[in-house]
N, C-alpha and C positions, 0 to 999 in steps of 0.2 A: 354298490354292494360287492363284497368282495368274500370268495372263499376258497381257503387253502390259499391263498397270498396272492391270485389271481381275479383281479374287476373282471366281474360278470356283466356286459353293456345290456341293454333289454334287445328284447327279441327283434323289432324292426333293426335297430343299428347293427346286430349279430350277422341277419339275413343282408343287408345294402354292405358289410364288411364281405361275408362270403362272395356275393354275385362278384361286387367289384375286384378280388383277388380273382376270382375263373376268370372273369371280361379280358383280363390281364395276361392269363394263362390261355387264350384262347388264342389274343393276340399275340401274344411269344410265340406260339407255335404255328399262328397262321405267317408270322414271319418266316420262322425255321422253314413250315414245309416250303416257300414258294421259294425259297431261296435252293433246296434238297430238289424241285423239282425242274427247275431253271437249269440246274447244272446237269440233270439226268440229260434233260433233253438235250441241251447245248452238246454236252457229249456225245448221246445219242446218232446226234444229225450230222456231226462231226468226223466220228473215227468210225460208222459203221456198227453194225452187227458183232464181227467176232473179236475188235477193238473195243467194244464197249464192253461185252463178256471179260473181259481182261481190268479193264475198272471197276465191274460187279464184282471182281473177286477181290479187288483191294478194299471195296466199300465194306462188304461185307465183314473181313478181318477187322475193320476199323471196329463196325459195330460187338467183336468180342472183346477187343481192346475196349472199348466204352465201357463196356459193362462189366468189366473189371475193374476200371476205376469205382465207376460208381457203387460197388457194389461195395470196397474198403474205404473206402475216401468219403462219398458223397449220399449213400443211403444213410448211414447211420444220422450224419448232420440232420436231414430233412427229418427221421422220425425221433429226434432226441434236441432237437434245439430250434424246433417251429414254435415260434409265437414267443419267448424267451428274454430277457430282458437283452437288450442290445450288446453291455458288455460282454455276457455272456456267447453273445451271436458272434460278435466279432474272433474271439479268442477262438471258436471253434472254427469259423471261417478260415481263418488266418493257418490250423492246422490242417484241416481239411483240401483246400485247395492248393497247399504244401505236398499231399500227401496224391493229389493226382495230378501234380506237376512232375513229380519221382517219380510215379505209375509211368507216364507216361515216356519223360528217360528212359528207364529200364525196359520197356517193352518197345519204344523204338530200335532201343538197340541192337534187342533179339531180331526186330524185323529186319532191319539192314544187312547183319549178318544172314538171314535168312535170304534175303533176297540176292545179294552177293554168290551165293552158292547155288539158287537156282539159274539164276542168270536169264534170257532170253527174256522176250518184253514183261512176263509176268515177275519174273526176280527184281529187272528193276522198277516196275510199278508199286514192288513191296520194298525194295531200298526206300525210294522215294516217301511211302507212306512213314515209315520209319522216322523219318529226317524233321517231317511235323507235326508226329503224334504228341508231341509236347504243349502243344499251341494248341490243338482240337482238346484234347483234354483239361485245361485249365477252361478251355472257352467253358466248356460245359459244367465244369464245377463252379464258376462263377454264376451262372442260371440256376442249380442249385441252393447256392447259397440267399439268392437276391429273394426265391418263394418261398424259403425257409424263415426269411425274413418278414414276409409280405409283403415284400417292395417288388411285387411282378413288372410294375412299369420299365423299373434297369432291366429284368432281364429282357424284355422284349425289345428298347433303345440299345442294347447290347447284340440280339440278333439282326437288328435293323443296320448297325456297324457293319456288323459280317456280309450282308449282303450286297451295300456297296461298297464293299471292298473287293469281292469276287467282282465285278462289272469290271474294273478294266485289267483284274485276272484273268478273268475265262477267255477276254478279249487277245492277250497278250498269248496264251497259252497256244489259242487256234493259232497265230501266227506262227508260232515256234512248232507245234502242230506233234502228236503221238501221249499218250496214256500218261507218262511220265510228266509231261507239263502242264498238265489237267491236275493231276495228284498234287504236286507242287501248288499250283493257284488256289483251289481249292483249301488244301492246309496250310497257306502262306495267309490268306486273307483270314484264316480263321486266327492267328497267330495275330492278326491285326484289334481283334476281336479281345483275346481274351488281354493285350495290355490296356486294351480301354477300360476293360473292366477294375482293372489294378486301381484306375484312375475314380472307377466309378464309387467303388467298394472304399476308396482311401483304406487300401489293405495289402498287404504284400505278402504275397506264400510265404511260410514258413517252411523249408525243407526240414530245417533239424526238427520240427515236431511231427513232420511227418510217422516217423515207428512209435511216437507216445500213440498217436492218436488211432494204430490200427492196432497200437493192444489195448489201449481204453476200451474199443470197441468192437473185439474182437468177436463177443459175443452174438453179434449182429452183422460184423462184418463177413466172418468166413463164410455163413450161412449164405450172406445174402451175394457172398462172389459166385459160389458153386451154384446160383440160384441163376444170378444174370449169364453167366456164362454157361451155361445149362438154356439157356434161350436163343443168347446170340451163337453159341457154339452149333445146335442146332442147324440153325440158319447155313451156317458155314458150309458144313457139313452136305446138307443138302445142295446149296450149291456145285463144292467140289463134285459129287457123288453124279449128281447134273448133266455137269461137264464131263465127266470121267463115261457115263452112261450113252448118252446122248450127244455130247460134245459138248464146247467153249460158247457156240451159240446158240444153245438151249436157255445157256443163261444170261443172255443179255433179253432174249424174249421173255424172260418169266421179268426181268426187272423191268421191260417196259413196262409190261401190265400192271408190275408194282406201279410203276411214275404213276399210270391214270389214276392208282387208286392215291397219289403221294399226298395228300392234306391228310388222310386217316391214319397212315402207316405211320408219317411223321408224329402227327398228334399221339400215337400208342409206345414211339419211341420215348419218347418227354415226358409221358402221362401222370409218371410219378414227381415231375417240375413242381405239378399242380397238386393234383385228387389225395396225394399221400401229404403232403403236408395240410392238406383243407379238412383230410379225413383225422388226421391227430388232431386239430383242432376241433372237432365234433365228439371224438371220443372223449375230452378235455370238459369239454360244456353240456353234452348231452348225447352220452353213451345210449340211450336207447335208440337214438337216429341214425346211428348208423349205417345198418341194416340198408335200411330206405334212401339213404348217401349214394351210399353203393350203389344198390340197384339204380336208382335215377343214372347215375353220369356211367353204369354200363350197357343201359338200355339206352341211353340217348346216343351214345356212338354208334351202338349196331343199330341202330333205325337210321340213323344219317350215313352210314356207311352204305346202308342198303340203297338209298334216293340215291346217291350219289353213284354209284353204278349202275342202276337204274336207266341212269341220265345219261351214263359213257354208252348204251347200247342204242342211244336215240343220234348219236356221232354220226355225221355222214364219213364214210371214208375218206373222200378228198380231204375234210377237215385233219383226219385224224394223221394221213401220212403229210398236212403242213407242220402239224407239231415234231412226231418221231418218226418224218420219214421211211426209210426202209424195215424199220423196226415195224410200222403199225398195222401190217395185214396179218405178223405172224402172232402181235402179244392181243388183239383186238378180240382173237376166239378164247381164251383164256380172260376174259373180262368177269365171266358169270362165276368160275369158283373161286379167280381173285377177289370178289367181294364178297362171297359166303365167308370165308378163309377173315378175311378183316372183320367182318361182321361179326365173327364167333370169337374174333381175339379183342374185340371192343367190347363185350361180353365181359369177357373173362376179366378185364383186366379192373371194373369197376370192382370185382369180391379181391381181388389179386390188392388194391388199394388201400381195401379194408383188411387184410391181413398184415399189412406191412406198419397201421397205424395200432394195430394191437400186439406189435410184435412178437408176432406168432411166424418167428421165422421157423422154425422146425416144420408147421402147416404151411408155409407158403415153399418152402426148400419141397418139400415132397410132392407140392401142385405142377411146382414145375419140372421135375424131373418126369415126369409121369407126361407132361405136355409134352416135353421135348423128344421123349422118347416115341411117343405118339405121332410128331411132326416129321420128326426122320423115315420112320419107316413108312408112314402113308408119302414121304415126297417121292423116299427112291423106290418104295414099292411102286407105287403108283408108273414111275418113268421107267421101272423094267418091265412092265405090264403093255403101257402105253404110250410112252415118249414123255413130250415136257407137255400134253394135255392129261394126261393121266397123273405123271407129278403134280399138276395144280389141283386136282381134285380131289387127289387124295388126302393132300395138303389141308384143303377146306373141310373134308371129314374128321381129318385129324385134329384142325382147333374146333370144331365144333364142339365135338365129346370129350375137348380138355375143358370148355369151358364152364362145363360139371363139375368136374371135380374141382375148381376153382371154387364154387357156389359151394358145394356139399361142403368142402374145409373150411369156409368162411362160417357156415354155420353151427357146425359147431364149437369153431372159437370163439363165435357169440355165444353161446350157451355157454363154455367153461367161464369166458368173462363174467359172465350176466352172476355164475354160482361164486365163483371168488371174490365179485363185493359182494354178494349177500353175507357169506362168512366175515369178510372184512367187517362188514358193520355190527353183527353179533357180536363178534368177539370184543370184551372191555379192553 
């Protein structure tokens, strides 16, 4: 059966196609995080406390750069070319992944200059990041593209790459030993990563279609840069303000506590790999499920996020300082509102999925502005109150009551949807 030019399969193959696409996206990112949390700790154990604050601050920049790419380059693909006939997948691939290969030129080079000018280990942490933001960037528009596809297999055989590729990076790195040669292995193996993909995809960036494809999509692109960068910007933010408040190793403790929470944080990094392309798929075949989409895979991350902290407070200590070392007596007491804080941003992020699939960038722009503003002021209020325990609590209030207003926007873009085809259909 076929309508509007799309086979409807029946219900059982619909549902064995969904599961099998998340199995997939599960798997990608149970890759991703263990690979994100390998390197935390390797680091961790490696360069210390206020050496590792010094690679939190280069992670962190990473992730605004991410989410600049994706937010011109690699969102629009996922909610305008999931499920799509092939040639049509390829030719936007081909621009897209062009387009945060440039991204990521251009914003390495700001970073090197950047970092050139500060100088001292964090200037060249940020050179360094610079040199292969080109390479982390393509890795991940390539995992875009593969779920956009529905081929989540490549992207997970894709992060599967990257991770042994960092093995005898991180290995080489410790020899050569300081923050700079971490950054380098780290973004070198990813760099390993994303010309597999080249190979995987049988596709080659296109740079010159790069500017077609950020004004084709401009509509959804600007939206949704001010949108991710409005997240990871955030993030930054609090960091720096961290550091600046508290000091350089305030924030290498708050990113332990991140590692123990790292399968969640990662999986909420990616989240859109998966749920926003499964979720245009559902609004495609049966717009009135969406609703219940959402909620499932946002209540299923904050109740697993919860077990899973849960589980880090049953940790003996010994265990805990065999993994991060010196790191784990200070990020250990910070464990209970670093998993409120995930929990509430696992929450948010299933109505956040279903915005992104009804493109309702205007309602999803304004959720997260409103988060992120929420996020800043409870982290650094929070750390001029009471240090980096006070930043993390406040932190956890702050996603908690964004992840309202994520939920309230979502529903009434269901309701406007739900009235715009009723008119659609009246109207001859």
């Amino acid at each position: 059966m076929t309508t509007g030019g799309e086979t409807t399969a029946p219900a059982g193959s619909a549902r064995r196609g969904v599961l099998g696409r998340l199995s997939w996206g599960l798997a990608d990112q149970a890759a991703s995080s263990m690979s994100n949390f390998v390197v935390g700790v390797y680091v961790a154990r490696t360069l210390g406390v206020s050496a590792f604050g010094v690679f939190s601050l280069a992670w962190v920049t990473y992730g605004v750069v991410l989410n600049v790419s994706r937010g011109v380059a690699t969102d629009p693909l996922v909610v305008r070319f999931s499920g799509v006939p092939d040639a049509s997948w390829r030719g936007a691939a081909a621009r897209s992944s062009g387009a945060a290969l440039g991204s990521g030129a251009a914003l390495g080079a700001a970073c090197v200059v950047a970092g050139l000018a500060l100088g001292g280990r964090v200037g060249t942490a940020f050179a360094c990041l610079g040199v292969v933001l080109p390479g982390l960037l393509l890795q991940d528009a390539w995992r875009f593209a593969f779920f956009a596809a529905g081929a989540g297999r490549k992207a997970f055989v894709n992060d599967v790459v990257w991770g042994v590729a960092l093995v005898p990076a991180m290995v080489a790195a410790a020899r050569v030993g300081g923050v700079s040669a971490f950054v380098l292995a780290w973004g070198g193996s990813a760099a390993v990563a994303a010309a597999y993909g080249c190979f995987q995809s049988g596709i080659r960036p296109r740079l010159s279609g790069a500017r077609a494809w950020v004004r084709e999509h401009r509509d959804l692109g600007y939206r949704y840069l001010v949108e991710n960068v409005a997240n990871s910007g955030a993030s930054q933010l609090r960091a720096y303000g961290l550091g600046v408040i508290v000091g350089v190793g305030a924030v290498g403790v708050v990113r332990g506590a991140e590692l123990l929470l790292g399968p969640f944080l990662a999986l909420l990094m990616g989240l859109s790999l998966v749920t926003v392309a499964e979720a245009a798929r559902v609004l495609r075949r049966a717009p009135h499920r969406l609703g219940g989409f959402c909620l499932l895979l946002g209540g299923g991350q904050a109740v697993a996020a919860l077990l899973w902290g849960g589980a880090l407070l049953l940790v003996p200590d010994r265990l805990g300082e065999a993994v991060l070392g010196g790191v784990w007596s200070a990020a250990a007491e910070l464990v209970v509102p670093v998993t409120l804080g995930v929990a509430g941003a696992g929450l948010g992020t299933g109505a956040a999925a279903g915005l992104r699939a009804l493109g309702a960038a205007r309602r999803s722009l304004r959720s997260q502005l409103i988060a992120s503003v929420c996020y800043v002021t409870g982290g650094l209020g929070g750390a001029a109150a009471a240090g980096t325990a006070g930043s993390a609590w406040g932190v956890a209030a702050a996603t908690v009551c964004s992840s309202a207003v994520w939920w309230l926007q979502l529903r009434s873009a269901l309701r406007e949807h739900h009235q715009n085809t009723i008119r659609e259909v009246r109207t001859p």
